[in-house]
N, C-alpha and C positions, 0 to 999 in steps of 0.2 A: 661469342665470348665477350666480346667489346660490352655488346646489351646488358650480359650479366653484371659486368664488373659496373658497369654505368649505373644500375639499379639497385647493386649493395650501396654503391656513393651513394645513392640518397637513400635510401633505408638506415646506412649511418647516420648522417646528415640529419633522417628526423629523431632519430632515437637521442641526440644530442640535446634537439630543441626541447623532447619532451621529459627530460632527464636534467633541469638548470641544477639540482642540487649535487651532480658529479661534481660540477666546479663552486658552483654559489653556495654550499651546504645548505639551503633551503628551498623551504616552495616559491612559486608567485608568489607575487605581495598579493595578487588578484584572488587569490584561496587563503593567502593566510588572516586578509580582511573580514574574513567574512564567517560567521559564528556556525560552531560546531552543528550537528543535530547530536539531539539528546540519544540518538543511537549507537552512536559513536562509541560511547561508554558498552554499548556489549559487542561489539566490534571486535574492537582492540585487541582483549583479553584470547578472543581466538586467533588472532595474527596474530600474535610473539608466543603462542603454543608450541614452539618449535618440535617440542619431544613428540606431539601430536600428525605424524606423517600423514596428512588431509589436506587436500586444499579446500580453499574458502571462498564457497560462491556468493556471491551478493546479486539478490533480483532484487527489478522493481519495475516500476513502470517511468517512462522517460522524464528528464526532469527533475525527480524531486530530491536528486541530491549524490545520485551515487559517484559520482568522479568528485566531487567536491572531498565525500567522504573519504575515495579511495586518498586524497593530495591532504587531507588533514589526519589520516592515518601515516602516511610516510610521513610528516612534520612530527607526530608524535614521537615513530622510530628514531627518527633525525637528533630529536628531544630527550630520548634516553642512552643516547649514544650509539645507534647504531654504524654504522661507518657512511659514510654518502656515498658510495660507490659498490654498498653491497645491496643498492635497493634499486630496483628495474622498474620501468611503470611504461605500457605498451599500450598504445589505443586499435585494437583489433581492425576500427573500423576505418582506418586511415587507409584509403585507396593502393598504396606505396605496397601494403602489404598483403595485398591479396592473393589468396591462393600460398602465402607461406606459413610452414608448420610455426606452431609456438615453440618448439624446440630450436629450428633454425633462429629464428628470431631473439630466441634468449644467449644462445650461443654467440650472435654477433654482436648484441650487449655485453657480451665479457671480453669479447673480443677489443671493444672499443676500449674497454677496461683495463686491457691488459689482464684479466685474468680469466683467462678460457684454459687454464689448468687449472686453475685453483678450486679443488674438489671436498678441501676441509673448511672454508669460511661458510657461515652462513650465511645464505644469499633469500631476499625476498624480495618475489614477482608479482608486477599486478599486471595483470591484460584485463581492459576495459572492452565494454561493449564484446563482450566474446562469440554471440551469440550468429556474427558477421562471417565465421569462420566456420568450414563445412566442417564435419566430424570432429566440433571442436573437443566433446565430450573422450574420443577416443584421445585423442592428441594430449589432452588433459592430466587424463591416470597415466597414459607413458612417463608424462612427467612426474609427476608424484612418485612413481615406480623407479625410476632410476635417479634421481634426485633427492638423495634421502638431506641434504642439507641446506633446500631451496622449498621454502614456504611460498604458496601460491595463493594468490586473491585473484580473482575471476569476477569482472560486473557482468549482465546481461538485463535484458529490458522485456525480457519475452517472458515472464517470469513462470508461469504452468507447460511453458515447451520445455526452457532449462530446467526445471525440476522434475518433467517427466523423464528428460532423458540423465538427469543426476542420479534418477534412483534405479532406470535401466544399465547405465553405463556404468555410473561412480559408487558402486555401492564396498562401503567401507574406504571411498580413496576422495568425498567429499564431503563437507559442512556446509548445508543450505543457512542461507542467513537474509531475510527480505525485508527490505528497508522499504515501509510504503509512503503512501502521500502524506506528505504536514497531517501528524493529528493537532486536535484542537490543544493538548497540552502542552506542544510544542510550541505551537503559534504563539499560545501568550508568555512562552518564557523567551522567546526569541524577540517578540515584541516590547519584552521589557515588561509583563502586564503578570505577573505572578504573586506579586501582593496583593493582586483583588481577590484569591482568595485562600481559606482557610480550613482544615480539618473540622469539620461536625462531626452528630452520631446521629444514627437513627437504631430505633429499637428493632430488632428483627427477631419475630420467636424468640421474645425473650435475652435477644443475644445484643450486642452494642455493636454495630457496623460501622463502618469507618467510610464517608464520603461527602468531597470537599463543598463548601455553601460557600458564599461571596459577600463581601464587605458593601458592595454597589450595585445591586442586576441589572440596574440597565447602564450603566459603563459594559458589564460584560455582555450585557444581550446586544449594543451593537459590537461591543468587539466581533459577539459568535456572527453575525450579519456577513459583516466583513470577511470573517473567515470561508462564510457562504461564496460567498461572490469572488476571493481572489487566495483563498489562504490555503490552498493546497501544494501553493511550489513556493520554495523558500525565494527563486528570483524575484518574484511578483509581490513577496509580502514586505523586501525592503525597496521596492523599487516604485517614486510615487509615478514614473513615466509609464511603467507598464503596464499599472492600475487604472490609468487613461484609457490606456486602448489595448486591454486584457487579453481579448478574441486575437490581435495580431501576434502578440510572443506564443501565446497555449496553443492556437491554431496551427502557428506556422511549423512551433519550433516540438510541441508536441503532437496534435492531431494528425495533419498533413503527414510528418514524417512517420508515425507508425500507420494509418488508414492506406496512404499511397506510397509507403517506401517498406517500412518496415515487415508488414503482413502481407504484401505481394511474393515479395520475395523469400519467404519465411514458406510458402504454402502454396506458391504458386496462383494467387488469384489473378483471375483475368479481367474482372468488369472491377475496378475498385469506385468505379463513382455509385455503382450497387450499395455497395460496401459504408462507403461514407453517408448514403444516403437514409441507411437501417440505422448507423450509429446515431445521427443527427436526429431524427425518430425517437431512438430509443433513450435520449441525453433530455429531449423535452419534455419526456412524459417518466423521467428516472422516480422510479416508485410505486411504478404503478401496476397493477397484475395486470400480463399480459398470456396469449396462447398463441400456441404457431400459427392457427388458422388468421388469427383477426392479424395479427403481423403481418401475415404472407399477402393477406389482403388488402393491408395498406402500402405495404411496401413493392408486391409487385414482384417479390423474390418465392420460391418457391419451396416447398416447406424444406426437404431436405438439407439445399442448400444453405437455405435459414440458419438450422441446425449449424451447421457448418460457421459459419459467419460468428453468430454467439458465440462459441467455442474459441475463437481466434479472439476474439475480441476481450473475453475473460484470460489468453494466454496472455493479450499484450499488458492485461493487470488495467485497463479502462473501467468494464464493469463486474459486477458479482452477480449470478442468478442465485437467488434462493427460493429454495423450496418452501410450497405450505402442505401444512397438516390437516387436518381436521378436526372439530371440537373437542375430540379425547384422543389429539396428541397422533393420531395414526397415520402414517401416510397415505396417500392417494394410490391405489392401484395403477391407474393410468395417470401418468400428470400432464393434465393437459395444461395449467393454468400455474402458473407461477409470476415472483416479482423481479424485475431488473434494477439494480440499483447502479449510480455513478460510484465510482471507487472513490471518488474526491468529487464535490459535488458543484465546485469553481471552473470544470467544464462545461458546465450547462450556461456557465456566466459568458466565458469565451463563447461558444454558437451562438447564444440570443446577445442577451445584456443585462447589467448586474439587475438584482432583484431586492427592493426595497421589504422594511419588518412589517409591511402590510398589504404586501401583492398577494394576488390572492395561488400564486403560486410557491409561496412560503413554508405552510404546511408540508408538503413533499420535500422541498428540498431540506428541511431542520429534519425531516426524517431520514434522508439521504446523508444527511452530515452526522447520524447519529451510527447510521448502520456503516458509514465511514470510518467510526472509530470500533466498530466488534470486528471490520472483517480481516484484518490484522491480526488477530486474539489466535493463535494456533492452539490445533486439538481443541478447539469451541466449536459445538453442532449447535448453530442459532436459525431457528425457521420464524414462517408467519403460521396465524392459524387461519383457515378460512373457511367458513361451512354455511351449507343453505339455511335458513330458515324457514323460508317461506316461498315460493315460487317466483316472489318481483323480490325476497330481502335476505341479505348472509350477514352472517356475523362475521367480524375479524378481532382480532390480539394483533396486535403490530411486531411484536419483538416475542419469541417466546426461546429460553432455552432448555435443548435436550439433554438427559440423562442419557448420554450413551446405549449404561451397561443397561439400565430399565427398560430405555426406551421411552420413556415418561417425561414429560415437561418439570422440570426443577425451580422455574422462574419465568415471571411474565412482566412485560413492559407494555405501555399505552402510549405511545409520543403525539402531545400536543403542545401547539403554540399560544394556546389560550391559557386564562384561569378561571374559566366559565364551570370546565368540570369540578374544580376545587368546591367551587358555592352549590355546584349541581353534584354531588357523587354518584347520584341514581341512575344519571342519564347514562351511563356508559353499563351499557345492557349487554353489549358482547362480553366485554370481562367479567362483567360480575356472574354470568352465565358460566362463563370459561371457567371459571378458578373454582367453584365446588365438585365441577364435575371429574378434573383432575387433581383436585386434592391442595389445591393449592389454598393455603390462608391467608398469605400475603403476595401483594405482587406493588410494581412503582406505576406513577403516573406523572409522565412531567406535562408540568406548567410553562408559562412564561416568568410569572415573577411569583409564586406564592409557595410555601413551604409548609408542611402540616401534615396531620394524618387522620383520616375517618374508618371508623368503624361500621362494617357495612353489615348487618346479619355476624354471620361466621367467617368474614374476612376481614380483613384492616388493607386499605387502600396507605401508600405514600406517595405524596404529592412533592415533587422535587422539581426547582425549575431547568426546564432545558439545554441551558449553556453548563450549568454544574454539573447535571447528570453525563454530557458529554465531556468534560474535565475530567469526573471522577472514572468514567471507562477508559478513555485515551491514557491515562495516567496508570491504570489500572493494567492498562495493556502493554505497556513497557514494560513494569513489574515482571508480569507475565512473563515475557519474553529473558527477561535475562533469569528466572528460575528454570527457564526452558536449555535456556544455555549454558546452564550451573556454576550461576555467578551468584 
């Protein structure tokens, strides 16, 4: 009994510390410093849905912002007069409270409150890191289910585990909502860098499209460098100490902790220096088609488990596998060969060291930073295309997107760091290959710095440079997201 009452004391005690706005009516000064993400804006709108009995889960992968979001979402509450005392905020992962339901827990927050009766105010909970917490998903809808006047936000970091079991568990009792790494259109509005650029058109079938060019390319081609090398966690893009010695904050405070903390525990691995050893592999070469066999043979891990590995690894939201096609768009019967890409392409910076706009490891990562801003884009099926030619030669498409309902390629992309192909349009023999055989008449090709369009036979090539093109997706893909959210 003594141990009980000793261990509510401090279950009090941190609910206090992490709750200053009961007494202070606001957040830290250390969150409210510190600038919004541009996601915030469709956020919000589903936290004060009060009439909406759903709670609201927020994935991502560690880092790039979601407790920040959760303490600049209570500021806003705070800001439209919510009461300071009707808003909870709970760090799951806080040792103190292991092994205790979310219900206990809320219950001793009203308690501290004084109001563990009070069944008509509206009360909103956030429990962070939730994903720390065994059968958090049952625990979850209890509450949604008996708490018709207590709005729930829910973070986790496991982001394809919490959604598998969102849609097993929570189906009708949550709102998935995934904040991923710094896109590139974030970076420059956070950086202050939004006047470099501007609304263009380009002609599409006749039609006037809308995506943004730049005042200076190469002000913004090193900005995008930069954003290579550190711009995927907002700690790191205001921080010029962390930008020093990059690998020590991403390693410690992201790698390490999901590689040897997180996905052990999450799944039970038993060899995690395996683990770290495929990721750090797979981080050097991000971009690159890969197959179980030649992996399993570098790595030393065996195919199964491989499998295995991958899988955890796209849960913890590190990387994306995509799929390729073949020259008319088909899948592959057996796939044996596919691409691994970095989610955020500033951890390949943390393992090695940053990479300058002429290493000759460039090329992949501007592609890695591009396939960084589609894979966000929900309900978008984006493969590669890859097919033999010749017995020593294949063709690839880098970017190609599917028509669901068709099943047919609707659009193709070519990402390069040069303007070689601009002066050359011929040389790019897999696309011009590609696009008559599925119908395609136009498709983009970026550049480094050059802008224009060739007509090739019966297709029209556009040539768009690389940091706009990833502006104009990443910007594209927020849009996105809040028509998804019916904002």
């Amino acid at each position: 009994m003594e141990y009980t009452q000793l261990l509510e004391k401090q279950i009090i005690g941190r609910l206090r510390v992490d709750n200053p706005w009961w007494t202070e009516g606001e957040i830290p000064s250390f969150y409210r410093n510190m600038n919004p993400r541009l996601y915030l804006d469709l956020l919000y709108p589903l936290v004060t849905d009060i009439e909406l009995n759903r709670a609201v889960l927020l994935m991502g992968p560690r880092r790039v912002g979601k407790t920040v979001m959760l303490y600049h979402t209570i500021q806003k509450l705070l800001d439209s007069g919510v009461p300071q005392q009707n808003i909870i905020y709970i760090s799951v992962e806080t040792p103190i409270y292991n092994k205790i339901f979310l219900e206990q827990l809320f219950n001793l927050a009203r308690q501290i409150l004084g109001k563990y009766d009070d069944n008509k105010s509206n009360f909103y909970v956030f429990f962070d890191e939730i994903q720390y917490l065994k059968d958090w998903e049952i625990n979850l809808k209890s509450l949604v289910d008996t708490y018709k006047n207590v709005k729930i936000v829910a973070s986790g970091s496991a982001a394809a585990e919490l959604k598998l079991k969102s849609i097993e568990s929570g189906a009708g009792r949550f709102t998935d909502f995934s904040l991923p790494s710094l896109t590139f259109y974030e970076y420059l509005h956070l950086k202050g860098y939004a006047s470099l650029m501007y609304l263009d058109k380009i002609i599409w079938s006749g039609i006037e499209l809308d995506y943004y060019n730049t005042i200076d390319i190469e002000k913004l081609n090193g900005l995008f460098v930069d954003y290579i090398n550190y711009g995927g966690y907002p700690e790191v893009v205001f921080s010029k100490k962390k930008q020093e010695d990059p690998g020590q904050f991403i390693r410690h405070d992201i790698i390490d902790k999901v590689l040897l903390r997180d996905l052990p525990s999450l799944y039970g691995i038993q060899d995690v220096q395996e683990l770290n050893s495929l990721f750090t592999m797979i981080a050097y070469h991000s971009g690159t088609q890969f197959s179980y066999e030649t992996m399993s043979k570098e790595s030393g891990v065996k195919k199964e488990l491989l499998k295995k590995y991958i899988k955890y690894l796209e849960a913890a939201f590190l990387i994306k596998v995509i799929h390729r096609t073949d020259d008319t768009a088909k899948s592959y019967q057996r796939e044996t060969q596919f691409k691994i890409y970095l989610t955020n392409p500033s951890l390949r910076c943390a393992l090695f060291q940053p990479i300058s706009a002429s290493d000759q490891e460039i090329g992949d990562m501007v592609e890695t930073a591009v396939y960084a801003q589609w894979i966000p884009r929900l309900n978008t099926d984006i493969s590669y295309a890859n097919w033999r030619i010749k017995k020593t030669q294949q063709g690839e498409v880098d970017i190609v997107g599917i028509d669901v309902a068709r099943q047919k390629p609707s659009w193709a992309v070519e990402i390069k760091w040069s303007d070689r192909y601009f002066e050359h349009p011929g040389e790019l023999e897999s696309l011009l290959n590609y696009m008559p055989k599925n119908k395609l008449s136009e498709a983009i090709v970026t550049t480094r710095t050059k802008c224009g369009c060739h007509q090739m036979d019966c297709v029209t090539l556009h040539f768009i440079p690389v940091a706009c093109y990833a502006y104009t997706v990443s910007k594209n893909t927020i849009e996105h997201a809040r028509i998804q959210h019916g904002l």
